[in-house]
C-alpha positions in Angstrom: -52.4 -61.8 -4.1 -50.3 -65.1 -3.2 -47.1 -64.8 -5.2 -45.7 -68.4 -6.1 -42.2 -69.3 -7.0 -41.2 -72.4 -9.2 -41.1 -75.2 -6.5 -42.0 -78.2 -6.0 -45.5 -77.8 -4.2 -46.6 -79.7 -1.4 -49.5 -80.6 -0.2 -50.9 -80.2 -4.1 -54.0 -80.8 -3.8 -55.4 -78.1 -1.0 -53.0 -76.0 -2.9 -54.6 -76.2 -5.9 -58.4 -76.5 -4.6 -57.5 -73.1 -2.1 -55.3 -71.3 -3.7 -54.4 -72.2 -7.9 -57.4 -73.1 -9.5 -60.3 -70.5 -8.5 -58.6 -67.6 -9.6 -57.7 -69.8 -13.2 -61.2 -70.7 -13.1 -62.1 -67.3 -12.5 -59.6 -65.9 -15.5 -60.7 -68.3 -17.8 -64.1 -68.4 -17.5 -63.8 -64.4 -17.2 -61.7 -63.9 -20.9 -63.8 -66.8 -22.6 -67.3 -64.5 -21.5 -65.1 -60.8 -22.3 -64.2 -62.7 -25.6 -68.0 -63.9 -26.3 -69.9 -60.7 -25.4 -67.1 -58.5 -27.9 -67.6 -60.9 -30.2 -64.5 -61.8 -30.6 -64.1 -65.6 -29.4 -65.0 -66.6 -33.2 -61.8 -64.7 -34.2 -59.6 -65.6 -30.9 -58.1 -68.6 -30.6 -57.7 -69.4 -26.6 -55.0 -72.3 -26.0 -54.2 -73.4 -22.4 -52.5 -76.3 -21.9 -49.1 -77.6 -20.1 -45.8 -79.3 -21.1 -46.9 -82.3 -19.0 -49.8 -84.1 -17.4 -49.2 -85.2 -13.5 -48.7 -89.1 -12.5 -51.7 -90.8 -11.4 -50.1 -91.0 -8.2 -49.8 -89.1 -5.1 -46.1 -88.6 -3.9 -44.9 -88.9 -0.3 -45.7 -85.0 -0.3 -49.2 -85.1 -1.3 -48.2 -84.1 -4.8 -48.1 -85.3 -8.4 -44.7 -85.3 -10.1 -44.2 -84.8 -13.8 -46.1 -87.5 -16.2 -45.6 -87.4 -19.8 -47.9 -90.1 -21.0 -51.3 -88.3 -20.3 -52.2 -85.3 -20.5 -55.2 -82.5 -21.3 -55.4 -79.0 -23.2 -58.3 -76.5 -23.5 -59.2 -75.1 -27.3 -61.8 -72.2 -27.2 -62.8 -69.9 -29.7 -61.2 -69.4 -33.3 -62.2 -72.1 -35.4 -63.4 -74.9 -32.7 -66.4 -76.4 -31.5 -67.5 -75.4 -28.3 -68.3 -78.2 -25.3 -66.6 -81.1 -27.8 -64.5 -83.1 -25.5 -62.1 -85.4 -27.4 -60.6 -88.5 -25.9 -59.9 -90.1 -22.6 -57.7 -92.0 -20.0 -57.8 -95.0 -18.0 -59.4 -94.7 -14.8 -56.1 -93.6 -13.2 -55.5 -90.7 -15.6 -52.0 -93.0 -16.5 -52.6 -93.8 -20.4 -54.9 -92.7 -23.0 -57.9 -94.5 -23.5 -59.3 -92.8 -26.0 -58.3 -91.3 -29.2 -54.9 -90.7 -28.5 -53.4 -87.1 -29.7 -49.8 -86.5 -30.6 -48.3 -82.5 -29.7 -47.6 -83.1 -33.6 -51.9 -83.2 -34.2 -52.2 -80.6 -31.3 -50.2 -78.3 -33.4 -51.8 -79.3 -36.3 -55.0 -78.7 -35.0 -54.5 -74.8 -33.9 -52.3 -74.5 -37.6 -55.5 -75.0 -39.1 -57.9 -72.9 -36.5 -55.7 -70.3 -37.3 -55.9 -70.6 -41.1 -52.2 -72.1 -41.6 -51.4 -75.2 -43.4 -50.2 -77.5 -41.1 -48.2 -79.4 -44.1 -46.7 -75.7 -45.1 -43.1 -76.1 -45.6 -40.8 -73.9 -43.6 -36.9 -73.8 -44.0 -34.7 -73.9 -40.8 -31.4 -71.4 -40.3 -29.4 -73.4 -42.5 -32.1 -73.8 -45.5 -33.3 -77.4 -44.4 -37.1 -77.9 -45.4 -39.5 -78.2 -42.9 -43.4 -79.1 -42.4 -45.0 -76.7 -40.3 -46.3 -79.3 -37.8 -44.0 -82.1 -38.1 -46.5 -84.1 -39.7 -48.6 -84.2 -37.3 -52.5 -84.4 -38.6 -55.8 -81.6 -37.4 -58.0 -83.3 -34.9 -61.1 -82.5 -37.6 -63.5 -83.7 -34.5 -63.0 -80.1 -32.4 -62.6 -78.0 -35.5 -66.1 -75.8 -36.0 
């Protein structure tokens, strides 16, 4: 097993067709089908997703630096409809095309998969109210 440290990766893109993504294809597709044959997936919510998308361009080292305009997450399981896809960016994966989604509605959206109300009021260390997802609103489209 290749052990990677936090670096700035070169060469990203035999990097991640080599080495990153089988084995996360592998895991994924491996706990999603674990999850399915159990049946379990209806009660498991699976959430895998990044702080960050990549820019749409390739830096002098063949790499992607970080982007925070566009960017993609995978909902399986608990409370979501499988194969939905929701949204979509420009050709150059710079901007949102498509049914733009705030990490406010993301987090509204797994609130309510789980059975939470994402307007729930919560009170901070010093007794300041709250809303549980910082009014961000459920993506109703990819909930089951």
């Amino acid at each position: 097993m290749k052990v990677f440290h936090l670096q700035k990766f070169q060469n990203n893109f035999k990097e991640l067709k080599n080495t990153l993504l089988p084995p996360t294809d592998f895991g994924v597709s491996a706990l999603l089908d674990d999850l399915s044959k159990r049946g379990t997936l209806d009660e498991t919510l699976v959430v895998w997703m990044a702080d960050m998308g990549r820019t749409p361009r390739v830096n002098k080292d063949a790499g992607r630096d970080h982007w925070s305009y566009c960017y993609s997450a995978m909902l399986a399981g608990g409370g979501i409809r499988g194969g939905t896809v929701y949204g979509a960016s420009d050709a150059h994966a710079a901007a949102v095309k498509d049914n733009p989604v705030s990490p406010a509605d993301l987090c509204a959206t797994v609130y309510t998969a789980l059975g939470i109300e994402p307007e729930m009021t919560l009170y901070d260390r010093t007794n300041r109210p709250v809303t549980a997802s910082l009014g961000g609103r459920p993506i109703r489209d990819v909930l089951s």
